[in-house]
Structure formats: structure tokens, C-alpha cells
VMD Tcl script that draws the C-alpha trace (Angstrom):
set ca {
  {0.00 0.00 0.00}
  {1.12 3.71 -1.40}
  {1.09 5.67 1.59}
  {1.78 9.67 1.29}
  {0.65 12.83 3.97}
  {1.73 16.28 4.19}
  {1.92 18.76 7.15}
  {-0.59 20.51 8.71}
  {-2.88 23.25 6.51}
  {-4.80 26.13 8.87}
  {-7.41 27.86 7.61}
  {-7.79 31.04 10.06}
  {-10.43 33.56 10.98}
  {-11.13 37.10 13.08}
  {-12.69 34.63 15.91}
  {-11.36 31.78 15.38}
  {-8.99 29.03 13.39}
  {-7.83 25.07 13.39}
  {-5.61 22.88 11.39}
  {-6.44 19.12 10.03}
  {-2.63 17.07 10.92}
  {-2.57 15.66 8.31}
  {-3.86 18.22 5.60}
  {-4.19 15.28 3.35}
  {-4.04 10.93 3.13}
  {-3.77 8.85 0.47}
  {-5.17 5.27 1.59}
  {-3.09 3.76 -1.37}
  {-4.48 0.93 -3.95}
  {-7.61 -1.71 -2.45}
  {-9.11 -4.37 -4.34}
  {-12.83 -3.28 -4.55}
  {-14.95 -5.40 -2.18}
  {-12.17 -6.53 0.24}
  {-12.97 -4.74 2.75}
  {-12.19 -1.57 4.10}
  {-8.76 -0.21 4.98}
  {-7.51 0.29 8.57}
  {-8.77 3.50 10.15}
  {-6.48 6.82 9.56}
  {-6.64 9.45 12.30}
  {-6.83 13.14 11.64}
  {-5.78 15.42 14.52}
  {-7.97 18.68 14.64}
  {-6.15 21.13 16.54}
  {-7.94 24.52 17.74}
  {-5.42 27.09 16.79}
  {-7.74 30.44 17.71}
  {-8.45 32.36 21.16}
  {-12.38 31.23 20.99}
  {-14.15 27.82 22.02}
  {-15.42 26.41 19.53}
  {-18.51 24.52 19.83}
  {-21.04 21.83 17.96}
  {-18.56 20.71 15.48}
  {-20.08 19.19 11.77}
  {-17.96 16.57 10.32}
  {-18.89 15.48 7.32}
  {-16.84 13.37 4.25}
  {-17.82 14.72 0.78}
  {-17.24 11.76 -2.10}
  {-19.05 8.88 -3.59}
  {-19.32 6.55 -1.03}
  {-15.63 5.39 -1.36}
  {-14.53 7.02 2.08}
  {-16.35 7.10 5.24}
  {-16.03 8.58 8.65}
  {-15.09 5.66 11.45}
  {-14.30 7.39 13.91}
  {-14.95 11.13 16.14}
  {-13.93 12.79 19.28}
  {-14.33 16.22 18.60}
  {-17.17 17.84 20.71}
  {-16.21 21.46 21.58}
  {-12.86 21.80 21.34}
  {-11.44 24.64 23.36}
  {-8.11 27.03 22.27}
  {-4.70 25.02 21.89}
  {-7.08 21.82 22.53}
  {-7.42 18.85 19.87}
  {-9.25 15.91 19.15}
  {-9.43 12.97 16.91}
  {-11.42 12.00 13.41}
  {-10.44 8.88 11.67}
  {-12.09 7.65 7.74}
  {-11.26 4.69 6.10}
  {-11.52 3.69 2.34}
  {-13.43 0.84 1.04}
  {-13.76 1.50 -2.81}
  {-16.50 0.10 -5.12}
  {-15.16 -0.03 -7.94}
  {-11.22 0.12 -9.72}
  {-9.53 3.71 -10.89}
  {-8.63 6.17 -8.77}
  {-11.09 8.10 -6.31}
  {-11.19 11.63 -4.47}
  {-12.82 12.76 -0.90}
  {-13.02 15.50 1.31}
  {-13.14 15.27 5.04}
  {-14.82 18.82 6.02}
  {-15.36 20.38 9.70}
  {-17.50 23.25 10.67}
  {-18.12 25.09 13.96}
  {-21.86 26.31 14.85}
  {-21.80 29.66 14.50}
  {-19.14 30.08 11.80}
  {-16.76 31.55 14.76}
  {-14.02 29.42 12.47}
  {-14.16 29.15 9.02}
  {-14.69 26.06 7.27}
  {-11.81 23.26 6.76}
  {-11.08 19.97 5.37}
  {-8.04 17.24 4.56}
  {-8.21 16.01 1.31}
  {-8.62 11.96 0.49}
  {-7.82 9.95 -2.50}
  {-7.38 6.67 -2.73}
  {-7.36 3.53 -5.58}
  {-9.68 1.13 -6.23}
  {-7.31 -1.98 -7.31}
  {-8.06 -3.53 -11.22}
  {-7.06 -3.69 -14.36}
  {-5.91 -0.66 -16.25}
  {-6.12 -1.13 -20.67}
  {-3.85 0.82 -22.93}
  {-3.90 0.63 -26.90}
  {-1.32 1.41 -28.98}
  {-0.84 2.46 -31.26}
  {-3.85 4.66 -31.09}
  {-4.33 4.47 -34.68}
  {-3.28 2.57 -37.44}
  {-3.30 4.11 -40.89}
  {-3.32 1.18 -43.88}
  {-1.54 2.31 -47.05}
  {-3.66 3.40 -50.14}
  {-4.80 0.01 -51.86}
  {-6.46 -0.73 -54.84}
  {-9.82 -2.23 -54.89}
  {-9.77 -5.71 -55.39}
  {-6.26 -6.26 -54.44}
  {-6.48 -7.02 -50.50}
  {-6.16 -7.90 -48.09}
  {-3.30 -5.82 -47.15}
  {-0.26 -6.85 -44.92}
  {-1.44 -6.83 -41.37}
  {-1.24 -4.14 -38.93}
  {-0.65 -5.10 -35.24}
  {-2.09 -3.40 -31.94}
  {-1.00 -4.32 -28.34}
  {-3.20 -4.49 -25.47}
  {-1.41 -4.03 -22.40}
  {-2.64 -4.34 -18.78}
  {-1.42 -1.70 -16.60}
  {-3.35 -1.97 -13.68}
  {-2.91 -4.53 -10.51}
  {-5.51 -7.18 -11.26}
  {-6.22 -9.97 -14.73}
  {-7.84 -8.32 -17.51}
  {-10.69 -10.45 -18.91}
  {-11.49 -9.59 -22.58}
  {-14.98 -10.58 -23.13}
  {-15.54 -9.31 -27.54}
  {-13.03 -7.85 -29.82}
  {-14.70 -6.33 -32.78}
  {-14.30 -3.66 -35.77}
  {-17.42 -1.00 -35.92}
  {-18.30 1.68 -37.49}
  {-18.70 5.23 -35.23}
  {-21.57 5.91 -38.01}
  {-25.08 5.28 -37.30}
  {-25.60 2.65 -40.65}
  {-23.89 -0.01 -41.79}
  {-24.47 -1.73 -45.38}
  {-22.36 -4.05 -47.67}
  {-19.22 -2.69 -48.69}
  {-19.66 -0.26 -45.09}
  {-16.06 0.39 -43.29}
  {-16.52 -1.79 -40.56}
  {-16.31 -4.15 -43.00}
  {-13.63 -3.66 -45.11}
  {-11.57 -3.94 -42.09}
  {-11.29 -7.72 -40.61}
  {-10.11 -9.44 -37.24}
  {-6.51 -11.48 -38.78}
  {-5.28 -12.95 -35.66}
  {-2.92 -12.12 -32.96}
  {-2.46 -12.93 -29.35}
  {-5.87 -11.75 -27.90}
  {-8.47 -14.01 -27.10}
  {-12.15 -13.94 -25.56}
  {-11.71 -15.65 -22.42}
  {-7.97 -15.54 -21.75}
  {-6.75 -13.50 -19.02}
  {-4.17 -11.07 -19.25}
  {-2.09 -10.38 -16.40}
  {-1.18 -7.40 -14.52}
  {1.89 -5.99 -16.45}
  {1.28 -8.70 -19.38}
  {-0.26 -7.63 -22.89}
  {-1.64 -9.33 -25.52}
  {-2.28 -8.40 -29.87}
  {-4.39 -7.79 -32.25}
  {-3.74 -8.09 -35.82}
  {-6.01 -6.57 -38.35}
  {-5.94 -6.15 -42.42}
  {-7.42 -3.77 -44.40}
  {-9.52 -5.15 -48.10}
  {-11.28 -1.58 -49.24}
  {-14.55 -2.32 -51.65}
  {-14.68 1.51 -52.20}
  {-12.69 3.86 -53.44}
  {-11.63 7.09 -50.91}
  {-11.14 7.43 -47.20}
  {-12.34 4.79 -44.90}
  {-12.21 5.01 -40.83}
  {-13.78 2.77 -38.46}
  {-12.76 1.37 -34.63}
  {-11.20 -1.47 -32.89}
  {-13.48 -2.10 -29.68}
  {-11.98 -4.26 -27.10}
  {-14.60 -5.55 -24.59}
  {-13.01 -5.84 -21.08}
  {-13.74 -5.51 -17.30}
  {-11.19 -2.78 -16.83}
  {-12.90 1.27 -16.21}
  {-13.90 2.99 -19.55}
  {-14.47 -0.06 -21.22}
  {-15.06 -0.34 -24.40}
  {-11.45 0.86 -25.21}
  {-11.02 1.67 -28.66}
  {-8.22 2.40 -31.48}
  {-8.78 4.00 -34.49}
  {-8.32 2.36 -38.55}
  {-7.49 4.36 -41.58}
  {-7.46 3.09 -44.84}
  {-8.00 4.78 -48.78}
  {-9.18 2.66 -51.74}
  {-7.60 3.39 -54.57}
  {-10.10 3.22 -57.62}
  {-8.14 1.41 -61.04}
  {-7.65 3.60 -63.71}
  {-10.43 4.11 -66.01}
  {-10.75 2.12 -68.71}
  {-12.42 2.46 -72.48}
  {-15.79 0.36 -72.87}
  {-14.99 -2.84 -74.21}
  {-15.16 -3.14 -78.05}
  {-18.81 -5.12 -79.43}
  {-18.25 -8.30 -79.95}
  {-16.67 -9.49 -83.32}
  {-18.87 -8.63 -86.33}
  {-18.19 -10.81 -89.46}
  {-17.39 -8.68 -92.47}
  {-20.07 -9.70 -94.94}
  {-20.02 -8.89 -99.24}
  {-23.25 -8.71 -100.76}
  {-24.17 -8.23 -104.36}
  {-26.09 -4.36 -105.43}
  {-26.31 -4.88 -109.32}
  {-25.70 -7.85 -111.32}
  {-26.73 -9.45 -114.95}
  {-29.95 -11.08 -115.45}
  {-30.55 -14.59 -114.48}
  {-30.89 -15.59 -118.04}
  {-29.33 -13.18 -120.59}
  {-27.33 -13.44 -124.30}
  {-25.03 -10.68 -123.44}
  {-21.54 -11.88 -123.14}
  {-20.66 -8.98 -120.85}
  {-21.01 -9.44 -116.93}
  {-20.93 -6.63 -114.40}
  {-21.21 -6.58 -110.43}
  {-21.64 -3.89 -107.94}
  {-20.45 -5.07 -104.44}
  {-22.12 -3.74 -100.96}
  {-19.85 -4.41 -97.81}
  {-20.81 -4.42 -94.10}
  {-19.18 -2.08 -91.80}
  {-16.20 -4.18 -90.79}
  {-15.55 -5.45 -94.66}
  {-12.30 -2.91 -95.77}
  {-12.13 -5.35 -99.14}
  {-13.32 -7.81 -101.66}
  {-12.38 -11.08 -102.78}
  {-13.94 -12.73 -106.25}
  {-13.86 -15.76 -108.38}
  {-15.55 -16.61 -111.52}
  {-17.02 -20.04 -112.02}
  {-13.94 -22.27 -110.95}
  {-11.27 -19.49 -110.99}
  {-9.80 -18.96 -107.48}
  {-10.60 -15.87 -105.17}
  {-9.02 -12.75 -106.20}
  {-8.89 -9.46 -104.56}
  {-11.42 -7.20 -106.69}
  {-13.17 -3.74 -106.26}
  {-16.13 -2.67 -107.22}
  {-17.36 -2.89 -109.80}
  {-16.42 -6.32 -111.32}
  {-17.00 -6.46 -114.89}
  {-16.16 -9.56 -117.14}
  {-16.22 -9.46 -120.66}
  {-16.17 -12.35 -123.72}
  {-17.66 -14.92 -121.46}
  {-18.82 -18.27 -123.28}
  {-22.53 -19.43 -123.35}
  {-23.69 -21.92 -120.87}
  {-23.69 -21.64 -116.78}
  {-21.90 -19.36 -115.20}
  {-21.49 -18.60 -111.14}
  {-19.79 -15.73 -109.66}
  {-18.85 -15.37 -105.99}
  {-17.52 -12.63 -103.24}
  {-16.61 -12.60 -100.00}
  {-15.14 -9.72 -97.48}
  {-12.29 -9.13 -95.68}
  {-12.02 -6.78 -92.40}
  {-8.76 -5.44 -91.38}
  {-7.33 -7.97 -89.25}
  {-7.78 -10.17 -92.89}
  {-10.56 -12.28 -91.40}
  {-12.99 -13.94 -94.14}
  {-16.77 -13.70 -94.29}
  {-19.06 -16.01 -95.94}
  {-19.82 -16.13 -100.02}
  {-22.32 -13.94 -101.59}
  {-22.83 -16.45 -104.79}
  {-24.61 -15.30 -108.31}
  {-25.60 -17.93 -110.80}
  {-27.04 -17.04 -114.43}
  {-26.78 -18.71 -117.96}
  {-25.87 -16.76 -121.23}
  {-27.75 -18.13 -124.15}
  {-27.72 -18.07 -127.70}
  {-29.02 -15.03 -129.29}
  {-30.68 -16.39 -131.80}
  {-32.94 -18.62 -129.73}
  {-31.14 -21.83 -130.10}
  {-30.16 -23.20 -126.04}
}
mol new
graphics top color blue
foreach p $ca { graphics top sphere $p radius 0.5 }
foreach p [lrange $ca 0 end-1] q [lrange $ca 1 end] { graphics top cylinder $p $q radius 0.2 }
display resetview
């Protein structure tokens, strides 16, 4: 136990004065519900020329401290008596009292020894308290894990009862921060104590959905004072680069055939005007059993013999991909009549 007093304070009036011995007691660090401490003694001491009479003692705090102990009736000049408190905390963190006297009649002013005192517990630090994930493109997570520590710095275990990653905003949807952020391991664990002076980790990554900033908490569940503690997470998704539509998908050049001869004819002469879809750039022909040829338009053939004939064309797009056959057939017969 943490035991430190100071000398005597006076407070002083025209009719009268006293002093608390000592001005002020710290009762050091209890474990909540063991009991109160040992009473400590506080000598009041009538320092004046008057008697004073009727003395109010009273302790001002939260129920932490309380009087045990009083002697002081009327206390004449140079005379002293006795008033003891002791400290029986409720709860851990540290606490603050004021043992106060008062005379009827206000022939001394007002005076008081201060009190403080620890309630015995764990204590939780974070750090660091925030980690900041670099900038990472969507898609690409998770990132390389960032690492917290979880230390208890007070005098009794630390029981962790949740860990979690929230949001501090008042919705939560897919893609939301809390959950681009996820739990990756670490030390930590719901259930295992951590001693006084021990600590313990967390490990978290950071996989953003969206692009631009994203914040949201650690929350660490405990049985220490001011639980939940919390740490802060920073990340930025980093939208890819923008990208041109994709090109429609492949579109076979086609030929067709806009003029031609008749289907039965006696002209020896033979002209074609060729039509191409938007993705034919040329023309390939044949003639009967001639191979293709490049050809433009128009195709004309001339001194062609009498009989059957078929003519044929086909596309070509830039990349020199084929298309299918646009295919004529027609006869040339004799002009005089005879077949």
C-alpha cells in the first residue's frame, strides 16, 4: 500500500482558526470489495483564542470514504481531538474525498483534509492509437497486417470478453467500413486472461470495396474502467484507372451483291456492284472455278462463253478475317434462240 501525507494546513479567521494534521491521506491501492482499509486518524487542533462549539464533520465523495471514527465535541483554544475515515472502494480507478469540519456559528471558518485513494483492477492501454493502412487498390487485398497491443497496466487480470471492428456511423451496409476492415489474428483471445503488467495483440488487415477514405474502430470488450477501449483504422481505396468500354463483340465482315446481270441473258458482258458491311475494308472474287481474287467494285467480265456461269464474293475486315460467299448464278444463251 502507497502511503503519502503532508503537514498541517490552517485555515484562520477574526474569531477563530484550526488545522487538520494531516492536511491530506492517500489510503493507497484496495481491491474493490475486500474490505475496508484500517482507520487513519486526523488530529484537529484549535489554533484560535475562541471555544469552539457543535462541530459538523462530514466526508464529501461517492461513497468510497467514510467517517469511522470522532472525538471532537467542543474543542477549546490550543485543545485537539481525533477524526479517523477509512476507504473501502466500489469499484477500480482512482477516487477523491473531502473530510470537512465546521463550527456552529461560523466563529471558524470552514476546513477539510483532502482523500484519494485507488480502487485496485485492471488498467487497458492501446497502442498504437491508430493505425493508418496504405492506399490500396480495390480488389487487391487484403493488405499486410497491422498489429495493436493491449497491455494491462493496472494490478488485477484483464478479462477480454468481444473484440470487434465498428463503425462510429449510425448505418452499416455491404461494402460499409466496418467491413472492409477484418479481425486477422494475434495474441488476444475472448476468455484468456491477461495479467497485470502482461499484454496481448491484435492483428487486423485492411480489403477496401470503395474507393476514398475509410475510418472505423477497434473495440476491445473488457472488465477494466472505460471499457469499451477503442483504437482507431485508416485506410484509402484506390479506384483502377479508367478504362475504355470494351469493343462489341466481333462482327463478321459480310459482301453482298447491289447490281448484277440477269438470271438468263445473251449478253456476253457481266458486271457486279459489291455492298460491304461495316467491318468489310475489301473484296475477294472468283468466276465459275477461278480462285478468289482481290477485286473492287465494280467487277466487270467481258467475252464470257454461253452456258452456266457462277460468280462469288466474300469480305475481308482489317485484321484479314474472311466472311461467308455472296454467290450469283445465271446462264448466257444463244441469241438467236437456239439453247
Amino acid at each position: 500500500m502507497l502511503v503519502s501525507m503532508s503537514w498541517a494546513s490552517t485555515a484562520q479567521a477574526a474569531e477563530g482558526a484550526w488545522s487538520f494534521d494531516p492536511a491530506s491521506w492517500d489510503f493507497g491501492t484496495v481491491v474493490p470489495g475486500m474490505g475496508p482499509t484500517p482507520p487513519k486518524a486526523f488530529t484537529l487542533t484549535n489554533t484560535g483564542e475562541v471555544e469552539l462549539q457543535a462541530i459538523f464533520v462530514s466526508i464529501g465523495s461517492e461513497g468510497d470514504f467514510s467517517l469511522a471514527g470522532n472525538t471532537c465535541g467542543k474543542l477549546a483554544p490550543g485543545a485537539h481531538c481525533e477524526i479517523s475515515a477509512i476507504f473501502d472502494p466500489s469499484s477500480a480507478g482512482p477516487k477523491q474525498g473531502q473530510l470537512s469540519v465546521a463550527s456552529q456559528g461560523g466563529l471558524a471558518p470552514p476546513a477539510s483534509a483532502e482523500l484519494s485513494g485507488t480502487g485496485a483492477g485492471p488498467a487497458v492501454s492501446i497502442a498504437p492509437a491508430t493505425q493508418t493502412f496504405e492506399p490500396l487498390g480495390l480488389g487487391s487485398g487484403p493488405s499486410a497486417p497491422k498489429t495493436f497491443t493491449i497491455a494491462n497496466e493496472g494490478q488485477l487480470d484483464l478479462a477480454i470478453s468481444s473484440i470487434s471492428i465498428q463503425t462510429n456511423q449510425t448505418y452499416n451496409y455491404p461494402g460499409a467500413a466496418a467491413e472492409q476492415f477484418e479481425l486477422a489474428g494475434g495474441t488476444c483471445k475472448v476468455g484468456v486472461a491477461v495479467s497485470p503488467g502482461g499484454s496481448c495483440t491484435v492483428d487486423i488487415t485492411f480489403s477496401p470495396t470503395a474507393p476514398g477514405a475509410v475510418s472505423a474502430q477497434l473495440r476491445i470488450a473488457d472488465n477494466a474502467p472505460g471499457a469499451p477501449h477503442v483504437a482507431d483504422l485508416e485506410g484509402f481505396g484506390v479506384a483502377p484507372p479508367w478504362q475504355p468500354p470494351p469493343l462489341a463483340s466481333y462482327i463478321v465482315p459480310r459482301a453482298s451483291i447491289a447490281r448484277r446481270p440477269a438470271r438468263r441473258t445473251t449478253s456476253k458482258s457481266a458486271d457486279f456492284w459489291l455492298r460491304g458491311s461495316p467491318t468489310a475494308s475489301r473484296f475477294a472474287c472468283k468466276l465459275d472455278d477461278s480462285p478468289f481474287r482481290i477485286c473492287e467494285s465494280p467487277v466487270r467480265y467481258r467475252g464470257l462463253g454461253r452456258g452456266r456461269h457462277r460468280f462469288a464474293v466474300r469480305a475481308l475486315d482489317g485484321s484479314g478475317r474472311w466472311g461467308p460467299a455472296a454467290v450469283f448464278r445465271w446462264r448466257i444463251g444463244d441469241p438467236r434462240g437456239t439453247h
